[in-house]
N, C-alpha and C positions, 0 to 999 in steps of 0.2 A: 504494500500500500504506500503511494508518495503521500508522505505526510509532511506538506509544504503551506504555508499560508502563501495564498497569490500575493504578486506586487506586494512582499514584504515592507511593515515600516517599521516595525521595533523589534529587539533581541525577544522581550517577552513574549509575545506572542507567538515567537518558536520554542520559547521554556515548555507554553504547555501543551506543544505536541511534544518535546523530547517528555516531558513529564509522565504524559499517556503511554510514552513508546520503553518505558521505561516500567512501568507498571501494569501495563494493557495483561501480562499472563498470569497476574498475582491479584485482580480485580476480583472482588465478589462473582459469582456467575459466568467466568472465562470459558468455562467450557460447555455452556449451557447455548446451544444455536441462538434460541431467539435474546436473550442476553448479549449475546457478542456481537449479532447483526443490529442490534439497537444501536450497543458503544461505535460498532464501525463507521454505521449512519451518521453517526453526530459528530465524530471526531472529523468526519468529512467537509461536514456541513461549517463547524468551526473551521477547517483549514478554508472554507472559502470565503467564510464572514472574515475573519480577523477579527481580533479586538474591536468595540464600540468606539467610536471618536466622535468630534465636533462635527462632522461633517454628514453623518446619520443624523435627519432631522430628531430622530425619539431621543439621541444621546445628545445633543448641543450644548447642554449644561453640565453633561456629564461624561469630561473626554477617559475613559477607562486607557487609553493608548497613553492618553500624559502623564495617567496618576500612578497608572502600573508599572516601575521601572526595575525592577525584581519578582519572579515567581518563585515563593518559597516552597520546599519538598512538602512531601504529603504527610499529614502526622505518623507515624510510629511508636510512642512510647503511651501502652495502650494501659488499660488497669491501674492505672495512676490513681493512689490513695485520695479519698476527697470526703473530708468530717463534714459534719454537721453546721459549723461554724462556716466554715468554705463556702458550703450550700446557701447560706442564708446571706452573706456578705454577698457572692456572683448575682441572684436575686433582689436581694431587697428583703427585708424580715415581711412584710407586706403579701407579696407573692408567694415567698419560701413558702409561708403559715397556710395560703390559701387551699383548704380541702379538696382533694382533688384524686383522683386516680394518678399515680404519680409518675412518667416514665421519664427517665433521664439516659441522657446520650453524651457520653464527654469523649469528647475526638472524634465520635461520629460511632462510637460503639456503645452498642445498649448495654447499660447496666445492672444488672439484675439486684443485685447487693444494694444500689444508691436505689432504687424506684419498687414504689408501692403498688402495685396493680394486685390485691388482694380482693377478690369478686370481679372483679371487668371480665375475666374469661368464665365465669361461673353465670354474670348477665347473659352473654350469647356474644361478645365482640371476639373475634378474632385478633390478636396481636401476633406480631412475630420482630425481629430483625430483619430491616429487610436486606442486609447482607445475605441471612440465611436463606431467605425466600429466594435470593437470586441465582442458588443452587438449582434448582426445582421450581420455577416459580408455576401456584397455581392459575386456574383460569381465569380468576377473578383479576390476578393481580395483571396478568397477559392483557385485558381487555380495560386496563387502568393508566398501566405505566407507560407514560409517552404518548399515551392516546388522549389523555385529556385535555379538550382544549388546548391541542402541538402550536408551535411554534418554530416556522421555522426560519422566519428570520433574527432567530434570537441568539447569539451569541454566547451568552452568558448560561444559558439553558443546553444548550449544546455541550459547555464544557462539562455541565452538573450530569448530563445523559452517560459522556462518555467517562467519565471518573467518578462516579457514584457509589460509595464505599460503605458505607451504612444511612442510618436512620430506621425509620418506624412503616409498620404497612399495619394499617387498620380496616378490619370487613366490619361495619356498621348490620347485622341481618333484619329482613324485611320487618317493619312493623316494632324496632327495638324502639322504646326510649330513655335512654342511659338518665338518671337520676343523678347523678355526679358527673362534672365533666373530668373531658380527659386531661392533663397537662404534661406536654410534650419538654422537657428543661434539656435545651442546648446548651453544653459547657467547651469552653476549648480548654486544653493542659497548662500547664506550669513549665512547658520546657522551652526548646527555643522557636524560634518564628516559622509556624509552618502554614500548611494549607489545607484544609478541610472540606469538602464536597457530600454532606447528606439531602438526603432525599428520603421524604416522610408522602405515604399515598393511600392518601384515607377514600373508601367506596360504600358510600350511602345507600342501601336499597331501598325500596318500596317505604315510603313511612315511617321511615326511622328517622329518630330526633337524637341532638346530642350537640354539646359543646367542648370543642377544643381548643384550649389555650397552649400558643408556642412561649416559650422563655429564650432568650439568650443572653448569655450571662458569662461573664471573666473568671477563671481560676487563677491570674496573673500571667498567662502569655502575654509577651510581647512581640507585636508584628504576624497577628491573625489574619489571614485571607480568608473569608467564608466565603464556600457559597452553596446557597441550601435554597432547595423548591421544594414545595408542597402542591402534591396533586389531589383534588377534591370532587371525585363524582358523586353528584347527588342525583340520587332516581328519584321517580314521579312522588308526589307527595311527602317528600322526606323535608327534614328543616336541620339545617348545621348554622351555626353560631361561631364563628373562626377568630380565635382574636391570639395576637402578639405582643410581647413587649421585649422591648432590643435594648439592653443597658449593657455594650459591650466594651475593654480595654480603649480608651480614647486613640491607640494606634490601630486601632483594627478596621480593614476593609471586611466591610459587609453588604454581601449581591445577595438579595431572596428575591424568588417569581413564587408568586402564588398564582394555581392553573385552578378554576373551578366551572364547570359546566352544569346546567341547572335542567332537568328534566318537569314536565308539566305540573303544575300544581304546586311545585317546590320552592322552598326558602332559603336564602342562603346572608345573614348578615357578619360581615367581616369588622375588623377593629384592628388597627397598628397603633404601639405608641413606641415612639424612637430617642431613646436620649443619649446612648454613644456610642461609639467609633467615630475614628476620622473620616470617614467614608460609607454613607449608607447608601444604596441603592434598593428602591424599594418596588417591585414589578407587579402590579396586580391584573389580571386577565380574567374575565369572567363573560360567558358565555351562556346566554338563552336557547335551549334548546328543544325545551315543552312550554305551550300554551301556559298561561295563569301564572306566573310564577314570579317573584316582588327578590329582589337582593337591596342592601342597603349597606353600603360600605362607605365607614369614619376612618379618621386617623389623627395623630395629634404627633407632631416632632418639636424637642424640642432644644436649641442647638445652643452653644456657645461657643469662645474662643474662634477658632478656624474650621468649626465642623462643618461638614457637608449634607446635609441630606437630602434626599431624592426621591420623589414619590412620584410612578407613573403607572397612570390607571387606563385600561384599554376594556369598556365594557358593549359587547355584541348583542343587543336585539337580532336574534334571527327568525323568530316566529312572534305573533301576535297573543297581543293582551298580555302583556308584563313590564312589570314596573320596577323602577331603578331608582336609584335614593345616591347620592354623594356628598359628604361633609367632610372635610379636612382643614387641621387649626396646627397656624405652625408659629412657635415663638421662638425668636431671635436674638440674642446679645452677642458684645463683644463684634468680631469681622465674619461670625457664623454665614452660612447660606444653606438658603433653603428653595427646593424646586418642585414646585406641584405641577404636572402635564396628565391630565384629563381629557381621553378621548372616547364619547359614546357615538356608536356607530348601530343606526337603523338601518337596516334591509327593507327593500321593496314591500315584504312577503309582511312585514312587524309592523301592521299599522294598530290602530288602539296602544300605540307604546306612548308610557307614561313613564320622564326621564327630567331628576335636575340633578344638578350638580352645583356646589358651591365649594371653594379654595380659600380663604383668611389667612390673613398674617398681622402677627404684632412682632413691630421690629421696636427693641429695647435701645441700642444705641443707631448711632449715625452710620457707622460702619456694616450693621448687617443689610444682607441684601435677597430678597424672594423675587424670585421667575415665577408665572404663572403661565400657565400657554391651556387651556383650558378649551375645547373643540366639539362640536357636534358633525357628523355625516350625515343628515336625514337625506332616503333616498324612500321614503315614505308623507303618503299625503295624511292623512289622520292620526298624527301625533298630536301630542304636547309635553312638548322638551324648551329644559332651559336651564343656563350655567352663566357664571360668577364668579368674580373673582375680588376682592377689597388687601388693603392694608394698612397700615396705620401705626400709632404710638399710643401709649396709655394714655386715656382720658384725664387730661389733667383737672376739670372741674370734680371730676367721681372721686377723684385721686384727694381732691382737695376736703371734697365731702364727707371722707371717709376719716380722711385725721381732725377733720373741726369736731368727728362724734370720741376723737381720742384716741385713735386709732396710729400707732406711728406708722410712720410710713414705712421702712419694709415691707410691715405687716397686707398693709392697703396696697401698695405694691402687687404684692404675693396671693392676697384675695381678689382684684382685680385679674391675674394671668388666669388664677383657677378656673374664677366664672368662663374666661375664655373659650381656656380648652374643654372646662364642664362639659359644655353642649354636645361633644365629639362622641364623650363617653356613652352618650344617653342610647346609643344602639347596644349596648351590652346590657344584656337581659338581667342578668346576674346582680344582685345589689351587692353583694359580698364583694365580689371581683370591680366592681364600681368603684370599690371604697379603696381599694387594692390600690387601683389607678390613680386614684384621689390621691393615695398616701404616695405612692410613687410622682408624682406630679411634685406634691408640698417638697419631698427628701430634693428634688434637683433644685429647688427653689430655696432649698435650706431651711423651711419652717415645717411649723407641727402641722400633721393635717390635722383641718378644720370638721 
């Protein structure tokens, strides 16, 4: 196989075909045909993308060719001890606490020792690693992986296809609904700068309900390259609840796509909150595929210093009568940057689609700065669609109102961003997990939650 990126522009982007060509016979599922015909496919398909740059309208704010000037090896030093104190530090005591079916993945291998899933497989949910699944993988997971809602001018998703080394594979069975959600806790090691590639692929059947919450969180590496997707089919009448929170090492690149496809009657509301790495890139894809069917996707980042963060949302009406919801709140200090790109796209075939979209920013100093690029496609005549975009500085009258009742001003400061981002929360069903985020919101802010 030539494994060549065309019209080369940088050393990295041949790091990670040597990377693949290096690894490709030691991969989870190397000898498994449809396994290896997946990896081949996409490490192809990367040799003809190359890295994202300025010059990709979807990447403009986010040159991957500039910012990647080294590809670090793949982790190796696996079973790396990690207390209880560790857990909750990576986390946040907040999240740590939050009840939950617990599954933890550090380096990208499941941990059985660190994670609680006592009754999940006793409910009726399938779990496994899906390293191991890529031994043998069964039917379910064949008609899941790579197939949901593909992409294939995505770069970034190509390399996670062909280097995919662990995470989670979850079968949701028909008509379950899980009483506790699930919480998936991404850890990276304590050793030197490497790179990591999971890949978690949850399969909703018929009317199953359930919420899953991703974590990622720091053990103390330094110079983390993530990159992780989450693939999400939901069958007819099923409801998922998807929410994240990314509080990773301030040197860390961080790439996620979320893939999710929505069969008729089905619900799917998603949630990101982002407060570190150097580098977040945040990919959301979500696809209509049955009649009746409503998604409703928030997010809240929130930056300082030099950080980056990148939210880019691609949501497809392909069939009629379903409705789309988008809120996203991004707060800025110091020379941070923040970038929301929003594009919902109607098909001919979607009419009755019912679609908004709105992007906010509050920028704390002079120096930060939010992109919004915010897009509609209607190729349909009986919609009603509609998107947004504002930014601004803290209300200095509110700011003032709030310390003439005694209030000092941090404090009014810090309850002002809340109410902000509040609103963002408001798609998470969960009042526990609500509060979760609340408390995780107050810690970046430095005060108590309220």
């Amino acid at each position: 196989m030539d494994l060549s990126v065309q019209q080369f522009r940088s050393k990295a982007e041949q790091d990670y075909l040597d990377l693949y060509t290096k690894a490709e016979k030691a991969l989870p599922g190397a000898g498994n045909p449809f396994v290896a015909a997946l990896r081949a496919d996409a490490i192809k398909a990367y040799g003809r993308l190359g890295l994202p740059h300025r010059r990709i309208e979807a990447w403009k704010y986010t040159d991957l060719r500039a910012r990647i000037d080294e590809v670090h090896p793949l982790v190796t030093a696996l079973g790396i001890p990690v207390s209880d104190e560790a857990l909750e530090a990576a986390l946040g005591s907040a999240i740590a606490a939050f009840p939950a079916y617990r599954i933890v993945i550090v380096e990208g291998e499941l941990r059985v020792d660190l994670s609680d899933m006592s009754g999940l497989r006793e409910a009726g949910v399938e779990v496994s690693s899906l390293s191991h699944l890529l031994e043998m993988p069964p039917e379910w997971l064949k008609a899941a992986l790579g197939q949901v809602n593909p992409r294939e001018d995505d770069a970034v998703l190509a390399l996670n296809t062909a280097l995919m080394t662990g995470g989670v594979a979850l079968r949701l069975p028909e008509g379950l609904t899980l009483g506790k959600p699930i919480h998936l806790v991404h850890l990276d090691g304590t050793g030197e700068a490497a790179s990591t590639f999971t890949r978690n692929v949850i399969a909703a059947e018929a009317g199953a309900s359930a919420t899953v919450l991703e974590s990622y969180g720091s053990l103390g590496m330094t110079g983390l390259q993530r990159n992780a997707v989450t693939e999400i089919k939901i069958g007819d009448k099923a409801a998922i609840n998807h929410i994240k929170i990314q509080r990773e090492a301030p040197e860390t690149i961080h790439l996620n796509v979320w893939l999710a496809a929505l069969g008729a009657d089905a619900r799917y509301n998603g949630f990101q909150l982002s407060t570190g790495a150097a580098l977040a890139r945040n990919q959301v894809y979500v696809a209509f595929n049955g009649e009746g069917s409503s998604a409703d996707i928030s997010g809240a980042c929130l930056g300082r210093d030099r950080q980056h963060c990148d939210t880019t949302l691609v949501v497809e009406h392909r069939v009629p009568a379903c409705d789309s919801r988008e809120l996203f709140k991004v707060v800025l200090d110091d020379e941070a940057r923040g970038i929301f790109q929003g594009k919902v796209i109607v098909s001919p075939d979607a009419q009755k689609t019912d679609g908004k979209q709105m992007a906010q920013a509050l920028l704390l100093s002079e120096t930060a700065e939010f992109d919004s690029k915010p897009e509609l496609e209607i190729f349909a005549d009986d919609v009603v669609c509609g998107h947004g975009a504002t930014s601004g500085q803290i209300d200095e009258d509110l700011l003032f109102y709030l310390e003439s009742r005694g209030l000092p001003e941090p404090e009014a400061r810090a309850m002002l961003i809340q109410a902000f981002v509040g609103e963002a929360f408001e798609v998470v069903d969960d009042e526990a997990l609500r509060e979760a985020f609340n408390a995780a919101s107050a810690a970046w802010l430095g005060v108590e939650a309220g």
